[in-house]
C-alpha atoms as an extended CHARMM CRD file, in Angstrom:
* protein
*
       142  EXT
         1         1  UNK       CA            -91.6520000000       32.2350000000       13.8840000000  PROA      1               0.0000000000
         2         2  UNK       CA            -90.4200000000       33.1230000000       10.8150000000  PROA      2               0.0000000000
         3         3  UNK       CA            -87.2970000000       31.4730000000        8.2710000000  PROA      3               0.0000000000
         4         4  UNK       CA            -84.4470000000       33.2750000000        7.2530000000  PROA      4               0.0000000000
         5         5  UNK       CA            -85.6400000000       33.6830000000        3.7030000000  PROA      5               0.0000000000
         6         6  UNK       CA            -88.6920000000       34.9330000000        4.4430000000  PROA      6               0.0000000000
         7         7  UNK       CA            -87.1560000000       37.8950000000        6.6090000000  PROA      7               0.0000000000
         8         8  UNK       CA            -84.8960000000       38.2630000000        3.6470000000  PROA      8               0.0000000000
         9         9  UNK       CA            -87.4230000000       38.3320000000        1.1040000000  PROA      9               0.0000000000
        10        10  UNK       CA            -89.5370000000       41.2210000000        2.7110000000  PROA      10              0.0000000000
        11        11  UNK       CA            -86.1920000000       43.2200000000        4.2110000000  PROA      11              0.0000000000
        12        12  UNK       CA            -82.7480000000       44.4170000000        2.0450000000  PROA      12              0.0000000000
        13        13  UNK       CA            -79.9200000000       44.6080000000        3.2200000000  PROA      13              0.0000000000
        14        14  UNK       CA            -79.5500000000       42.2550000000        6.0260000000  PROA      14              0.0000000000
        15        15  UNK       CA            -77.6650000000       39.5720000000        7.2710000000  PROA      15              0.0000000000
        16        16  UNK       CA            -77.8270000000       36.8700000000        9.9670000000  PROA      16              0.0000000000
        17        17  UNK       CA            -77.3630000000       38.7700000000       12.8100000000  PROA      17              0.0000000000
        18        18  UNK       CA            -80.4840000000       40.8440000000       11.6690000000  PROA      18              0.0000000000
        19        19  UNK       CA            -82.4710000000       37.8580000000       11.6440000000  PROA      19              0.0000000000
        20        20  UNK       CA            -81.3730000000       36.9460000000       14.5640000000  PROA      20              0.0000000000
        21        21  UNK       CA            -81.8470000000       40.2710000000       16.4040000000  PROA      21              0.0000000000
        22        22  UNK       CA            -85.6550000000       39.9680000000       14.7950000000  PROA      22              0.0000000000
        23        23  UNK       CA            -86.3320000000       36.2980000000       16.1550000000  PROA      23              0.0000000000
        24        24  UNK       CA            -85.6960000000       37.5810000000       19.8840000000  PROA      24              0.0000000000
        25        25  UNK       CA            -87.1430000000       41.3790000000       19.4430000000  PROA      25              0.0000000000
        26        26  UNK       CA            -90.2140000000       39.9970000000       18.1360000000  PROA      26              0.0000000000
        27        27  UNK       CA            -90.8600000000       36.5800000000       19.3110000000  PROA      27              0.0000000000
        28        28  UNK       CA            -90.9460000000       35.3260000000       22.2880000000  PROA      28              0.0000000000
        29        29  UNK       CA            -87.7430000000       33.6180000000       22.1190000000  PROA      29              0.0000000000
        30        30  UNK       CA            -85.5900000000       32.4090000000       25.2650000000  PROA      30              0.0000000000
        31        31  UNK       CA            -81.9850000000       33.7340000000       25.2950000000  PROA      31              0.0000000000
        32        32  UNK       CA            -81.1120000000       30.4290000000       26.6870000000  PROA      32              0.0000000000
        33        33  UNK       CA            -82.1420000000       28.7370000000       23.3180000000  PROA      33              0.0000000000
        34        34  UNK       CA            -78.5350000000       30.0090000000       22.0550000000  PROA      34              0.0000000000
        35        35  UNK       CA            -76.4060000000       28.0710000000       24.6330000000  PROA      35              0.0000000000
        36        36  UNK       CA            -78.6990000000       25.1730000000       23.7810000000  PROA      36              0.0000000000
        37        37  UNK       CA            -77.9190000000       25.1070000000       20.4680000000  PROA      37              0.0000000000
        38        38  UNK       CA            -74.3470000000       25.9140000000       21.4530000000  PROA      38              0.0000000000
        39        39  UNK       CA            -74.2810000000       22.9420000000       23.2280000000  PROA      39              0.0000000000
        40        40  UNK       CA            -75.9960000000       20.6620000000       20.6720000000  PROA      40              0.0000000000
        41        41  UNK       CA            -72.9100000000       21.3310000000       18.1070000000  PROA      41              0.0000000000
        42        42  UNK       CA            -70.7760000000       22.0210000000       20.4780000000  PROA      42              0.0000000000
        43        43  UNK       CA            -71.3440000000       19.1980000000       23.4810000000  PROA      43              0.0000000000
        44        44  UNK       CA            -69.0880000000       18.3920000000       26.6130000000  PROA      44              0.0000000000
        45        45  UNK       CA            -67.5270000000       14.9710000000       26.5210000000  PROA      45              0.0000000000
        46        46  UNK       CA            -67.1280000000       13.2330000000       29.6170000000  PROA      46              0.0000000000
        47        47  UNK       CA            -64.7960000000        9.8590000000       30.4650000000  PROA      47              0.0000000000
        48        48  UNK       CA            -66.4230000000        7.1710000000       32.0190000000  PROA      48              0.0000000000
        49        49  UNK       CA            -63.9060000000        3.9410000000       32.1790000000  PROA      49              0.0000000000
        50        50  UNK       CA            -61.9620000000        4.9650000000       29.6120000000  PROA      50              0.0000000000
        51        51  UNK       CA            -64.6020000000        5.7600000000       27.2990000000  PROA      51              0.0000000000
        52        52  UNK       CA            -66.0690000000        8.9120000000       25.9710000000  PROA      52              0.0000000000
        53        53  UNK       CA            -69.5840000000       10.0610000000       26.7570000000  PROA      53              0.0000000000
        54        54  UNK       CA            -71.5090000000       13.4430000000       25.9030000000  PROA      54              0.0000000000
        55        55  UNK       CA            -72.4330000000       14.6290000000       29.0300000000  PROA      55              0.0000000000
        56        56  UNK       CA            -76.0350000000       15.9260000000       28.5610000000  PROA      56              0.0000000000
        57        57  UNK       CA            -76.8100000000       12.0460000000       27.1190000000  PROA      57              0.0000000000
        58        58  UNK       CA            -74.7620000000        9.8570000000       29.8820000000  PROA      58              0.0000000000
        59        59  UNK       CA            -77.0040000000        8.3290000000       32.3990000000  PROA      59              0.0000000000
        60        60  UNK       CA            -75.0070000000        5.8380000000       35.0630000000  PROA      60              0.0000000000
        61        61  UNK       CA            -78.0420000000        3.7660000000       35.4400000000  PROA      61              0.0000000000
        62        62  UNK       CA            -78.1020000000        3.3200000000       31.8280000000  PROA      62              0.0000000000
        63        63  UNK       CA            -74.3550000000        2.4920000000       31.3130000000  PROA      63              0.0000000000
        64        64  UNK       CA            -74.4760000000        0.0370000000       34.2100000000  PROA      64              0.0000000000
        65        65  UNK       CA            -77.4040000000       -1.7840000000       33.2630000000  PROA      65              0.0000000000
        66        66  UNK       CA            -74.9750000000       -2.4830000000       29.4790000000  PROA      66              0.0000000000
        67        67  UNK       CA            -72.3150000000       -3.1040000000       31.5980000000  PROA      67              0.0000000000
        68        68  UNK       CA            -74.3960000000       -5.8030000000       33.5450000000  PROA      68              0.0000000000
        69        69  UNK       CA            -75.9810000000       -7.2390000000       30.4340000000  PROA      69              0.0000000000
        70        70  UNK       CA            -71.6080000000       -7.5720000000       29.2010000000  PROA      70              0.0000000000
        71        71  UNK       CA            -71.7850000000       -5.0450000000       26.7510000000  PROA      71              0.0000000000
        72        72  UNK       CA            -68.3510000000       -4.0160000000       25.3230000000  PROA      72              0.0000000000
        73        73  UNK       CA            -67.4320000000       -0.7290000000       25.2290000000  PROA      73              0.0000000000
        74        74  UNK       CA            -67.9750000000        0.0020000000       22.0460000000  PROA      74              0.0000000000
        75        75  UNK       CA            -71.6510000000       -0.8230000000       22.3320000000  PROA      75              0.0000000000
        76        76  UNK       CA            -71.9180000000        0.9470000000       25.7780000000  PROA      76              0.0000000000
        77        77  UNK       CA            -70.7210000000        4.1460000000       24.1490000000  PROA      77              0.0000000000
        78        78  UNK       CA            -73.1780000000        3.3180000000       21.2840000000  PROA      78              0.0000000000
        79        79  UNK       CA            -76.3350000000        3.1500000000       23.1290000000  PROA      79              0.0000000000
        80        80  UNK       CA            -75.7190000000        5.3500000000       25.9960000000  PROA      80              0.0000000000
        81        81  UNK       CA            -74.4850000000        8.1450000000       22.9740000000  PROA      81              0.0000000000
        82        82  UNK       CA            -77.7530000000        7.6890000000       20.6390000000  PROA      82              0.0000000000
        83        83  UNK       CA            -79.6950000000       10.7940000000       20.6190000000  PROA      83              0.0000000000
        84        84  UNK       CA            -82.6740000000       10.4640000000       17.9070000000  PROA      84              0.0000000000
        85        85  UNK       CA            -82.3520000000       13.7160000000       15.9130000000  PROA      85              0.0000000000
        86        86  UNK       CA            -85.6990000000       13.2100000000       14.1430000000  PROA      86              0.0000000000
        87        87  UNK       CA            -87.5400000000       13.9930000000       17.4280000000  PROA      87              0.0000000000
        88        88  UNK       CA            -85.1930000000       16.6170000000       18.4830000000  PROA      88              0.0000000000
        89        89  UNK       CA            -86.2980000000       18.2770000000       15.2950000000  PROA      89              0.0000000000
        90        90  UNK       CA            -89.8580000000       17.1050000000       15.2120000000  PROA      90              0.0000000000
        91        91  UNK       CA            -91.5840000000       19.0450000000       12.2150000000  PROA      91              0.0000000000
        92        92  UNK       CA            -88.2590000000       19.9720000000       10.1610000000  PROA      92              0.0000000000
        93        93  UNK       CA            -88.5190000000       18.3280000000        6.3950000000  PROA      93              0.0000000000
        94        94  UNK       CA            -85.9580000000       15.1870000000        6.8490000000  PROA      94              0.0000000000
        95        95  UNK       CA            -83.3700000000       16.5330000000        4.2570000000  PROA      95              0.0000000000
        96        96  UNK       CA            -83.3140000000       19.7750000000        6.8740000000  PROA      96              0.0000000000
        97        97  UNK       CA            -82.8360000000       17.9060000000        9.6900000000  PROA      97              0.0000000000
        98        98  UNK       CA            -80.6650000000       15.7870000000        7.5930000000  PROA      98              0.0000000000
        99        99  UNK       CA            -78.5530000000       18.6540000000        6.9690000000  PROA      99              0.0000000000
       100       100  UNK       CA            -77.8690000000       19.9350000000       10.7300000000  PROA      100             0.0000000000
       101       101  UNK       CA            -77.1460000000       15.9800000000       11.5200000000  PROA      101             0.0000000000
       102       102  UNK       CA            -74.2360000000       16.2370000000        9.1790000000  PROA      102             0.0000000000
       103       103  UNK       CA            -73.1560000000       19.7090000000       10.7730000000  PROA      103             0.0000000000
       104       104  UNK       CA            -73.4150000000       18.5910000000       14.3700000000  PROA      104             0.0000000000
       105       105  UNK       CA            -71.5000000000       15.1890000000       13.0340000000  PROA      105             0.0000000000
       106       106  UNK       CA            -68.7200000000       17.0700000000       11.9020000000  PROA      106             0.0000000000
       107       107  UNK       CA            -68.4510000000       19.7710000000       15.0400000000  PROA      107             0.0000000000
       108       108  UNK       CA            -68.0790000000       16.7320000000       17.1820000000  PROA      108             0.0000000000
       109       109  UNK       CA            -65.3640000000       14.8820000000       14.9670000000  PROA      109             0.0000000000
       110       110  UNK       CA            -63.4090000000       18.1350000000       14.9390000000  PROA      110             0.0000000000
       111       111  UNK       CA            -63.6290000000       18.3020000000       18.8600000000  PROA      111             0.0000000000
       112       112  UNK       CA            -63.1670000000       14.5450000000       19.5130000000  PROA      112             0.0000000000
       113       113  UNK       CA            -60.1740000000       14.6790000000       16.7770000000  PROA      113             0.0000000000
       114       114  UNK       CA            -58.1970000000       17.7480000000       18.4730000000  PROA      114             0.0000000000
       115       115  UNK       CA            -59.3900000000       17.6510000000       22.0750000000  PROA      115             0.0000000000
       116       116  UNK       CA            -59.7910000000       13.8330000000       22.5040000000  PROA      116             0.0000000000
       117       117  UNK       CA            -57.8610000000       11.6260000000       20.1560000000  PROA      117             0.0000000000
       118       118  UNK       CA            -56.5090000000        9.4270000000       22.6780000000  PROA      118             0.0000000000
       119       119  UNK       CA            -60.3720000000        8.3210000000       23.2720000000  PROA      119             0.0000000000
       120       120  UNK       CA            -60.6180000000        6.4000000000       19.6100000000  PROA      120             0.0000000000
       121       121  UNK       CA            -64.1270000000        8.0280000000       19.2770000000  PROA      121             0.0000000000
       122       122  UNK       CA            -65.6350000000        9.7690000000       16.3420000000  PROA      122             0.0000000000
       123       123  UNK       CA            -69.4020000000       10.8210000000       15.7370000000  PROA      123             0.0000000000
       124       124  UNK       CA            -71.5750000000        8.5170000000       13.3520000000  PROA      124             0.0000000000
       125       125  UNK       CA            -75.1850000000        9.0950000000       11.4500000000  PROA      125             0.0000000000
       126       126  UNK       CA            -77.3500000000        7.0180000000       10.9880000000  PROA      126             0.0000000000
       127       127  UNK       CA            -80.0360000000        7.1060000000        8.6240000000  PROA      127             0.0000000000
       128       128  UNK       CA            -83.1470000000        5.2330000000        8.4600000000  PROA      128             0.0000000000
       129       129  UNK       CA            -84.5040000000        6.3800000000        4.7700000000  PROA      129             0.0000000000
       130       130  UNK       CA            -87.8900000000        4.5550000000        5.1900000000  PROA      130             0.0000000000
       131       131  UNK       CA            -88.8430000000        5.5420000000        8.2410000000  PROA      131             0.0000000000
       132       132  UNK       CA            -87.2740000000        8.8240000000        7.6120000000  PROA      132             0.0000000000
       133       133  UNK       CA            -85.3970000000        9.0270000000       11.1790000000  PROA      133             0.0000000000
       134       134  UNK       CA            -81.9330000000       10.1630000000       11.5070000000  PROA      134             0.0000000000
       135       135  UNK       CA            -79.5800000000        9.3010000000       14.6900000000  PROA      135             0.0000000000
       136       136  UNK       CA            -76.3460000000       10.8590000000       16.0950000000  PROA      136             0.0000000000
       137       137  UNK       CA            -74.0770000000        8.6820000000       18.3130000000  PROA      137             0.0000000000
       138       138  UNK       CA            -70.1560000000        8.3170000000       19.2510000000  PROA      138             0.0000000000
       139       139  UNK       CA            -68.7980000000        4.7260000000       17.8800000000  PROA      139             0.0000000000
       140       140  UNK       CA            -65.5270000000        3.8290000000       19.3280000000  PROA      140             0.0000000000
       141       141  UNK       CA            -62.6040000000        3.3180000000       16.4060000000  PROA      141             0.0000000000
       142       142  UNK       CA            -61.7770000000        0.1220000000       15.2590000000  PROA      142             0.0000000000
């Protein structure tokens, strides 16, 4: 697969949508990758005893074995919310993958903040430097 400057640098003219239309004309590319990615920056929440979980992270077996072990809430959302970006991205340079971890932060601030404000949650980063691993999860608003 090719990057976005390279198509650029051999082609004039063009935008993203060109790129685009190149990725899935001439690689083999599932159409289904786009509602992934959709759904990466763009997730469903779901409630759970009053607390917010992305849906394609929540498992029950995972939230009741915090709940058995008296987690709070707060740490319930925390574990049950961590997705580990650095593996999601495997092969990206860090300060790439970096980069979409702060753009997927802020997507799901802006849809917790309008569509789910009543929840206290927000979307946090966290960012391991030395062993170059970066982590997306919901903390619950002090």
């Amino acid at each position: 697969m090719f990057s976005i400057e390279e198509f650029k640098s051999v082609n004039t003219n063009v935008n993203v949508f060109d790129y685009i239309h190149a990725l899935f004309s001439n690689e083999n590319v599932a159409p289904d990758l786009v509602l992934a990615i959709d759904s990466i920056f763009r997730p469903k929440f779901k409630e759970v005893h009053g607390v917010l979980f992305v849906e394609e992270l929540y498992s029950s077996d995972k939230h009741e074995s915090l709940e058995k072990a008296n987690k709070s809430n707060g740490e319930i959302s925390y574990w049950v919310n961590l997705i580990d970006l650095t593996s999601v991205f495997e092969g990206v340079d860090f300060q790439v993958v970096l980069s979409i971890a702060e753009k997927i932060k802020t997507s799901w601030n802006k849809e917790l903040n309008r569509d789910y404000c009543g929840y206290n949650a927000q979307a946090c980063l966290i960012k391991e430097e030395e062993s170059r691993e970066i982590y997306l999860t919901l903390e619950l608003k002090e």
